[in-house]
mmCIF file of the N, C-alpha and C atoms, coordinates in Angstrom:
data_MODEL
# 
_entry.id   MODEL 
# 
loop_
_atom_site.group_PDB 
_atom_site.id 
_atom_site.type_symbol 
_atom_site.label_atom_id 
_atom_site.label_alt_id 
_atom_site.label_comp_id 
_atom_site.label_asym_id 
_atom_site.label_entity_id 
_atom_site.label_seq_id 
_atom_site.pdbx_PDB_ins_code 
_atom_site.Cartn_x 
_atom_site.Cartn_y 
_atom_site.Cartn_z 
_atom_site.occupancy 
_atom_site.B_iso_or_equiv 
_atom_site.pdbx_formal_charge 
_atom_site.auth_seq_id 
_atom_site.auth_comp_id 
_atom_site.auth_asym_id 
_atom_site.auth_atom_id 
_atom_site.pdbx_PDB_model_num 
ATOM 1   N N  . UNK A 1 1  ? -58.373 -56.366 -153.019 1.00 0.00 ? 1  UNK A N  1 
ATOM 2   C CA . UNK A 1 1  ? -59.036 -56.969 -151.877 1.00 0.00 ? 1  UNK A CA 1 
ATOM 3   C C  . UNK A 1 1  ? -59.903 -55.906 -151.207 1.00 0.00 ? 1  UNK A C  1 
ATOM 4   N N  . UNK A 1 2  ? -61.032 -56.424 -150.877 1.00 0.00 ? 2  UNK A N  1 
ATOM 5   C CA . UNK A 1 2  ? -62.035 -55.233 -149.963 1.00 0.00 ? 2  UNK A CA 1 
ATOM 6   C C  . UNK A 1 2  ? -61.312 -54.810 -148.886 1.00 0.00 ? 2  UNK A C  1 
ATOM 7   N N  . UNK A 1 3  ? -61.979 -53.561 -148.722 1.00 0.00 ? 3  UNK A N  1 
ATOM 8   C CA . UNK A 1 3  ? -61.655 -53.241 -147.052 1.00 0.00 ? 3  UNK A CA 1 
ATOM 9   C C  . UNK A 1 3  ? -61.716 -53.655 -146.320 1.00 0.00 ? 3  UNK A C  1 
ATOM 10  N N  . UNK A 1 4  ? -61.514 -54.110 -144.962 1.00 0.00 ? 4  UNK A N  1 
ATOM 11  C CA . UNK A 1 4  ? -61.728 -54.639 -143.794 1.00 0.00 ? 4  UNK A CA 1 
ATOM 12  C C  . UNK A 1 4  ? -62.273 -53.539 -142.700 1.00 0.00 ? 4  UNK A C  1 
ATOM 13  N N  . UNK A 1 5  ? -63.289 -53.746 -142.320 1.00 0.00 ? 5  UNK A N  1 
ATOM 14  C CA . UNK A 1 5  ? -64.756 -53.253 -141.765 1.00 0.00 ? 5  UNK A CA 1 
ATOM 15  C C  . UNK A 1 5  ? -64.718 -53.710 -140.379 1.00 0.00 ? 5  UNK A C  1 
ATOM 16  N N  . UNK A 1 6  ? -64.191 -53.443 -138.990 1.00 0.00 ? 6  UNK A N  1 
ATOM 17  C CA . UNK A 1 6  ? -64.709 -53.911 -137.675 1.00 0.00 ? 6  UNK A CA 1 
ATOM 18  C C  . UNK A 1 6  ? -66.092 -53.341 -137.177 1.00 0.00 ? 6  UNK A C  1 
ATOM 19  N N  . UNK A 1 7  ? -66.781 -53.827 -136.956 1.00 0.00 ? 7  UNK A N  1 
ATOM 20  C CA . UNK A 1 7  ? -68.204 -53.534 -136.373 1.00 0.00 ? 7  UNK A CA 1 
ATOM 21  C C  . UNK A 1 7  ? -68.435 -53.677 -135.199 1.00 0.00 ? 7  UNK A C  1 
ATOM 22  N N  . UNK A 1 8  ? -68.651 -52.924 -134.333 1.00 0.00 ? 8  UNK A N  1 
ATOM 23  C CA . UNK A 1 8  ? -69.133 -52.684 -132.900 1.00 0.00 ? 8  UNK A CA 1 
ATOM 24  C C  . UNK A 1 8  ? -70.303 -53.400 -132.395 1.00 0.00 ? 8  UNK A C  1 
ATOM 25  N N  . UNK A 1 9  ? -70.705 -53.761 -131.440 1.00 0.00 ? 9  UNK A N  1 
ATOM 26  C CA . UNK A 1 9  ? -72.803 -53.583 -131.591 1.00 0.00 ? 9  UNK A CA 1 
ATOM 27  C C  . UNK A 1 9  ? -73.293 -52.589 -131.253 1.00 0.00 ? 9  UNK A C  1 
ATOM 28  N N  . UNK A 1 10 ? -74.348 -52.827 -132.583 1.00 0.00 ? 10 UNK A N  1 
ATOM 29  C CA . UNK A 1 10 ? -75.038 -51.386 -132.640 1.00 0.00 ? 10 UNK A CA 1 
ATOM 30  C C  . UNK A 1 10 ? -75.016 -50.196 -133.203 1.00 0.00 ? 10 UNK A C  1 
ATOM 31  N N  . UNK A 1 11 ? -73.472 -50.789 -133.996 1.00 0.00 ? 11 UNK A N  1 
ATOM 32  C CA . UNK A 1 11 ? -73.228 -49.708 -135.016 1.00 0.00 ? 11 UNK A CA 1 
ATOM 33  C C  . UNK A 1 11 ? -73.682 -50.015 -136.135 1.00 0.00 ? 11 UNK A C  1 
ATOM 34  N N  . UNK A 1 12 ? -74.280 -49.190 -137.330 1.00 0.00 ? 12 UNK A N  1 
ATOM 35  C CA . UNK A 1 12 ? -74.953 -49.003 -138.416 1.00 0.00 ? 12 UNK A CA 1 
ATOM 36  C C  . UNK A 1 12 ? -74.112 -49.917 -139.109 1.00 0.00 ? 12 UNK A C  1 
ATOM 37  N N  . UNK A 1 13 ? -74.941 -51.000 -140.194 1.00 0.00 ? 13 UNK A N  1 
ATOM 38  C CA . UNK A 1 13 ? -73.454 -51.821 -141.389 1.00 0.00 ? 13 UNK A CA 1 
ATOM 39  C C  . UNK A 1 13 ? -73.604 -50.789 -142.197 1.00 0.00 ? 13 UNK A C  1 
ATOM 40  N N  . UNK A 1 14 ? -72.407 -51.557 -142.557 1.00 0.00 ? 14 UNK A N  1 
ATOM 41  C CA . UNK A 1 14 ? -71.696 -50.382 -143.537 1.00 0.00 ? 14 UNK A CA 1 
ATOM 42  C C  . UNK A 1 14 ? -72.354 -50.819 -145.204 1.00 0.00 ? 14 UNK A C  1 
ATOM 43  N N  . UNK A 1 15 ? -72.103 -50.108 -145.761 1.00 0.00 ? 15 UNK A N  1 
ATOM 44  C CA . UNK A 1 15 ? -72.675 -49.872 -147.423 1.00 0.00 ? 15 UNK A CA 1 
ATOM 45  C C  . UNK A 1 15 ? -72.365 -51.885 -147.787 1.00 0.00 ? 15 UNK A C  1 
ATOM 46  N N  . UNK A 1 16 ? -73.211 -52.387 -148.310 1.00 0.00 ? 16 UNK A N  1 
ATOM 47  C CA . UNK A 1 16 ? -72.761 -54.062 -148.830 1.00 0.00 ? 16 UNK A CA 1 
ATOM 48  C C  . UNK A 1 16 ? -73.566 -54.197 -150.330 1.00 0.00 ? 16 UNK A C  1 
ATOM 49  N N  . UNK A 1 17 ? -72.095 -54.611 -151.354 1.00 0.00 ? 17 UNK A N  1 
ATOM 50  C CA . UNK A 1 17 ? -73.052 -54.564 -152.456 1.00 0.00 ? 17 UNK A CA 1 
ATOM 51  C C  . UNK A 1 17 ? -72.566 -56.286 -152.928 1.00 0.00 ? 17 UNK A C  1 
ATOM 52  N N  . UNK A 1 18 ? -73.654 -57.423 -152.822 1.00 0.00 ? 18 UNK A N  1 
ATOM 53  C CA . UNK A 1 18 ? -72.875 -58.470 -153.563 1.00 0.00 ? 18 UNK A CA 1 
ATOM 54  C C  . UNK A 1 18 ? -73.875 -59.100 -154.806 1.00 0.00 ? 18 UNK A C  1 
ATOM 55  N N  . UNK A 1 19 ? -72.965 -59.836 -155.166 1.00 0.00 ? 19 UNK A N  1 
ATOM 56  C CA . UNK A 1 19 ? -73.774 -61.082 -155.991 1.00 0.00 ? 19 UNK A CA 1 
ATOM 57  C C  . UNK A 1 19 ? -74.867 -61.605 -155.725 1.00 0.00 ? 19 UNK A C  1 
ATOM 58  N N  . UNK A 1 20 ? -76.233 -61.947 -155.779 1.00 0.00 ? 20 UNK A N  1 
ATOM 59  C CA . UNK A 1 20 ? -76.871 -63.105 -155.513 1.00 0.00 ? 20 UNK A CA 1 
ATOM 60  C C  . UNK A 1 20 ? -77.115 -63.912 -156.578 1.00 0.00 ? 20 UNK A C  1 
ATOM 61  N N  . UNK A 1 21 ? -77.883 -64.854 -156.232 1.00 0.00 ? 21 UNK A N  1 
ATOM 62  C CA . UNK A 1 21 ? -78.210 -66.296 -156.875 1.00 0.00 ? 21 UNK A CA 1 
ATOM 63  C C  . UNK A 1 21 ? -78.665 -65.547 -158.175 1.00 0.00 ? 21 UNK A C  1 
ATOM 64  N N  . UNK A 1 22 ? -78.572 -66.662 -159.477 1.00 0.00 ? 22 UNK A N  1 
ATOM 65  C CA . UNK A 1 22 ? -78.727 -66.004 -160.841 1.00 0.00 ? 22 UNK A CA 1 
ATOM 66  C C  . UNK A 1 22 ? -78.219 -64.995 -161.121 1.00 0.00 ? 22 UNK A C  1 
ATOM 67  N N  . UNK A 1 23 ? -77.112 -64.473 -160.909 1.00 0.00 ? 23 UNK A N  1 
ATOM 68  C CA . UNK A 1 23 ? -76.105 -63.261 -161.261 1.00 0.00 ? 23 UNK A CA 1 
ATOM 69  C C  . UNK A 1 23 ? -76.618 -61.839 -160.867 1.00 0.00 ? 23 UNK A C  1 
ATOM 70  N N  . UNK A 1 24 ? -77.688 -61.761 -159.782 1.00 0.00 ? 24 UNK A N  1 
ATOM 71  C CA . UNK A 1 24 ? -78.668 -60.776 -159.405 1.00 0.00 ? 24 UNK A CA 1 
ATOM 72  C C  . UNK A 1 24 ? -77.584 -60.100 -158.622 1.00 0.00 ? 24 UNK A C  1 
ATOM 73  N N  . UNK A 1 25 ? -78.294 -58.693 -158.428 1.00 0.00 ? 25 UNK A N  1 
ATOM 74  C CA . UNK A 1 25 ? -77.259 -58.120 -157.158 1.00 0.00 ? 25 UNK A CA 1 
ATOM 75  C C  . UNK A 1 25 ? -77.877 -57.860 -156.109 1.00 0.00 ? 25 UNK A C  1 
ATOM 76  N N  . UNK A 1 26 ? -77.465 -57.753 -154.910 1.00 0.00 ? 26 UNK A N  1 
ATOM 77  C CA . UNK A 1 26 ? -77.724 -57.732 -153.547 1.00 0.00 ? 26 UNK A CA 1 
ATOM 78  C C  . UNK A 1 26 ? -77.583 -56.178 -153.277 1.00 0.00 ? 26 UNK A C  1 
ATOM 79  N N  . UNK A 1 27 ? -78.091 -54.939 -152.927 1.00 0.00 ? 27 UNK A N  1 
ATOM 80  C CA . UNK A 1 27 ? -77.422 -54.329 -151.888 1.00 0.00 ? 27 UNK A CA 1 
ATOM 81  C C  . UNK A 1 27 ? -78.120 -53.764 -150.848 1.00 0.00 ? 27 UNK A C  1 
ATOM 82  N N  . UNK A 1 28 ? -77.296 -53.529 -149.465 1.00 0.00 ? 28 UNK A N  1 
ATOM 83  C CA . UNK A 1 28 ? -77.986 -53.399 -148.374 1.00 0.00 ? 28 UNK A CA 1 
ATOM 84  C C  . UNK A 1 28 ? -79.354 -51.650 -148.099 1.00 0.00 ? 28 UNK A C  1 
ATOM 85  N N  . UNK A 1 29 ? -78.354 -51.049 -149.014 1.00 0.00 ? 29 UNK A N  1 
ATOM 86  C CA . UNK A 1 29 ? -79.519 -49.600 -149.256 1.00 0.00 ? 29 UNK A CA 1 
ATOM 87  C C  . UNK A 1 29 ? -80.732 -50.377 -149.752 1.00 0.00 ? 29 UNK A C  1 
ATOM 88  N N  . UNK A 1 30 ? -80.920 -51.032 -150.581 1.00 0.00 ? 30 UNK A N  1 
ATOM 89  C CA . UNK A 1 30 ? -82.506 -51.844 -151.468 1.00 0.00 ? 30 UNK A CA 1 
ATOM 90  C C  . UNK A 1 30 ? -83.134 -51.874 -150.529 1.00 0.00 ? 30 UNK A C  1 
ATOM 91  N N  . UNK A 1 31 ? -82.835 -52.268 -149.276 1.00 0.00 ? 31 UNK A N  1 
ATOM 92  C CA . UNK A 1 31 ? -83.969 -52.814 -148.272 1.00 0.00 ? 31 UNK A CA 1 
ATOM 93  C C  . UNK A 1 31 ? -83.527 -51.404 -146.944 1.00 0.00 ? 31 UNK A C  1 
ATOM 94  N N  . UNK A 1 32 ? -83.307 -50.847 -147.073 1.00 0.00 ? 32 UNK A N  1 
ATOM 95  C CA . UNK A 1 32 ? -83.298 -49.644 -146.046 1.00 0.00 ? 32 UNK A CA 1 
ATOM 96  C C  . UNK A 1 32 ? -85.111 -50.141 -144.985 1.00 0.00 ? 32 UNK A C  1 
ATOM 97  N N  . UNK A 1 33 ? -84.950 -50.044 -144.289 1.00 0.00 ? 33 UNK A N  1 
ATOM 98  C CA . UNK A 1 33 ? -86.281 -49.440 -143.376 1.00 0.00 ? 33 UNK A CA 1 
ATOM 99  C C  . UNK A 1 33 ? -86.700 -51.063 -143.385 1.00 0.00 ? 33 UNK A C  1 
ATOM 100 N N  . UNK A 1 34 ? -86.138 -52.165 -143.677 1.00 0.00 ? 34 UNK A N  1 
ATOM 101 C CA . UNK A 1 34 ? -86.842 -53.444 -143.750 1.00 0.00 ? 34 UNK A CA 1 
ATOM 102 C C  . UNK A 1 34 ? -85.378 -54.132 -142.969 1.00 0.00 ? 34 UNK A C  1 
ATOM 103 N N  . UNK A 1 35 ? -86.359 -55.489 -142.239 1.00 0.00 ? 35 UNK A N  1 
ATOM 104 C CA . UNK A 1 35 ? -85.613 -56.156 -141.063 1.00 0.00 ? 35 UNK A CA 1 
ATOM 105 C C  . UNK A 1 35 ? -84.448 -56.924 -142.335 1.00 0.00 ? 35 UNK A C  1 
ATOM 106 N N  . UNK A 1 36 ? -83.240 -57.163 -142.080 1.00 0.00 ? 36 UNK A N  1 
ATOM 107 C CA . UNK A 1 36 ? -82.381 -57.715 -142.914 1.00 0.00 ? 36 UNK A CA 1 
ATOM 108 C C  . UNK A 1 36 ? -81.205 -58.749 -142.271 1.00 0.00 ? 36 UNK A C  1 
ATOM 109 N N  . UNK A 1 37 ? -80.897 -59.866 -142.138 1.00 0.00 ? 37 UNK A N  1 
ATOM 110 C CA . UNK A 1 37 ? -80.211 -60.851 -141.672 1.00 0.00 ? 37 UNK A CA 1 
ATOM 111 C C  . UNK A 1 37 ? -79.278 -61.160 -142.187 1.00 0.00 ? 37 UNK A C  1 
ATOM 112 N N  . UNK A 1 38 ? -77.627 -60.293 -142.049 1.00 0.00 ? 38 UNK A N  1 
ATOM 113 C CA . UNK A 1 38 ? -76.447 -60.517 -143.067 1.00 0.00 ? 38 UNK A CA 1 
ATOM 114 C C  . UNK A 1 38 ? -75.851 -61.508 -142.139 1.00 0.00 ? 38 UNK A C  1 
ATOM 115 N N  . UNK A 1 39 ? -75.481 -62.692 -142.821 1.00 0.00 ? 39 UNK A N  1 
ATOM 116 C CA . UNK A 1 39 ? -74.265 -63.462 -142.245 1.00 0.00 ? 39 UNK A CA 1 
ATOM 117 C C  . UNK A 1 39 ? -73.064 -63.683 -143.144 1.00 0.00 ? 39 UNK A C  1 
ATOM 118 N N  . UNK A 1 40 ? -71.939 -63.602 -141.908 1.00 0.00 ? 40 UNK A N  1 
ATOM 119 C CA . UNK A 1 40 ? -70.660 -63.778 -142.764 1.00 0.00 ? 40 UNK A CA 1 
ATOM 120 C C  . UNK A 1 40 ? -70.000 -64.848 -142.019 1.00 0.00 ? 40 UNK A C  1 
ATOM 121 N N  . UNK A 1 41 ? -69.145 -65.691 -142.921 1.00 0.00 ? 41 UNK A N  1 
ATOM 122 C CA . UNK A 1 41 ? -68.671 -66.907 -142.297 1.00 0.00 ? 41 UNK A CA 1 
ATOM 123 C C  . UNK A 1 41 ? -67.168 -66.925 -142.860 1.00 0.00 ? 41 UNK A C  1 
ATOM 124 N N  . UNK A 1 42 ? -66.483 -67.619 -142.305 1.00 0.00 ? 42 UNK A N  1 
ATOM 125 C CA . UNK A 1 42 ? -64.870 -68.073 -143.049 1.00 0.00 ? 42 UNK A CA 1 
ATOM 126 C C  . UNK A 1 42 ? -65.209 -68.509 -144.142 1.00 0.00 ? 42 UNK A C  1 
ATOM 127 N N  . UNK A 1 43 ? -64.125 -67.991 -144.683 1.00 0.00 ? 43 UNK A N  1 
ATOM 128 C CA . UNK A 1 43 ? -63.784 -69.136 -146.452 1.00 0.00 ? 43 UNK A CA 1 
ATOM 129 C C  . UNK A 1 43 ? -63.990 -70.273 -146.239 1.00 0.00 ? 43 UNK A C  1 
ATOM 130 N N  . UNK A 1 44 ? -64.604 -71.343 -147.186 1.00 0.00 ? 44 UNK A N  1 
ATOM 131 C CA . UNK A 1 44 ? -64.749 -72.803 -146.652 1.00 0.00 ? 44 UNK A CA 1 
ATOM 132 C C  . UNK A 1 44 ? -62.945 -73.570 -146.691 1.00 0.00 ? 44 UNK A C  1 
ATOM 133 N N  . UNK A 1 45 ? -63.125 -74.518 -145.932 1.00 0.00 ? 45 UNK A N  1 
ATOM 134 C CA . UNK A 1 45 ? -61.870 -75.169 -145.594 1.00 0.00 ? 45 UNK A CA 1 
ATOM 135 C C  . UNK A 1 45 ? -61.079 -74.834 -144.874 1.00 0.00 ? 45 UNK A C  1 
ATOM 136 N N  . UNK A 1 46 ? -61.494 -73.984 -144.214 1.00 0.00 ? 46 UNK A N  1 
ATOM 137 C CA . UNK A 1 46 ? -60.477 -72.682 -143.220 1.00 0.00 ? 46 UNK A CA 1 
ATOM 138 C C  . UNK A 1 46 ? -60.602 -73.068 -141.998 1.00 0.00 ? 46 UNK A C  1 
ATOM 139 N N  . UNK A 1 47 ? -59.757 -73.271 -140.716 1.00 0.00 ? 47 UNK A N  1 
ATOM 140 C CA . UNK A 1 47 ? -60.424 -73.104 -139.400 1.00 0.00 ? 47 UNK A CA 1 
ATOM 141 C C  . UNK A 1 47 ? -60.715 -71.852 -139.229 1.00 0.00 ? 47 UNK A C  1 
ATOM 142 N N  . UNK A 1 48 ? -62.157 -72.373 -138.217 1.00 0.00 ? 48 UNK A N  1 
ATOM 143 C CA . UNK A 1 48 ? -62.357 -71.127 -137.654 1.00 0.00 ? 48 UNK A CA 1 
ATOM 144 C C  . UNK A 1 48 ? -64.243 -70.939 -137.414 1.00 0.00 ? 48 UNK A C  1 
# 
């Protein structure tokens, strides 16, 4: 299981490497110096 990461505001994210669409990979260094919009949500079916 990943680490668990609390984030402040305003503190730097931390290193993110995932999956995207068509088996591509995502990671957050690729786009250094460019505006970037991560959202994270619950597992589906979950409250919350």
């Amino acid at each position: 299981m990943p680490e668990t990461v609390v984030l402040d505001a305003g503190m730097p994210a931390p290193a993110i490497e995932a999956t995207a669409t068509g088996n591509g990979a995502f990671t957050l260094a690729d786009h250094l110096g460019k505006w970037v919009v991560v959202y994270f949500y619950p597992r589906a079916n979950t409250p919350g």
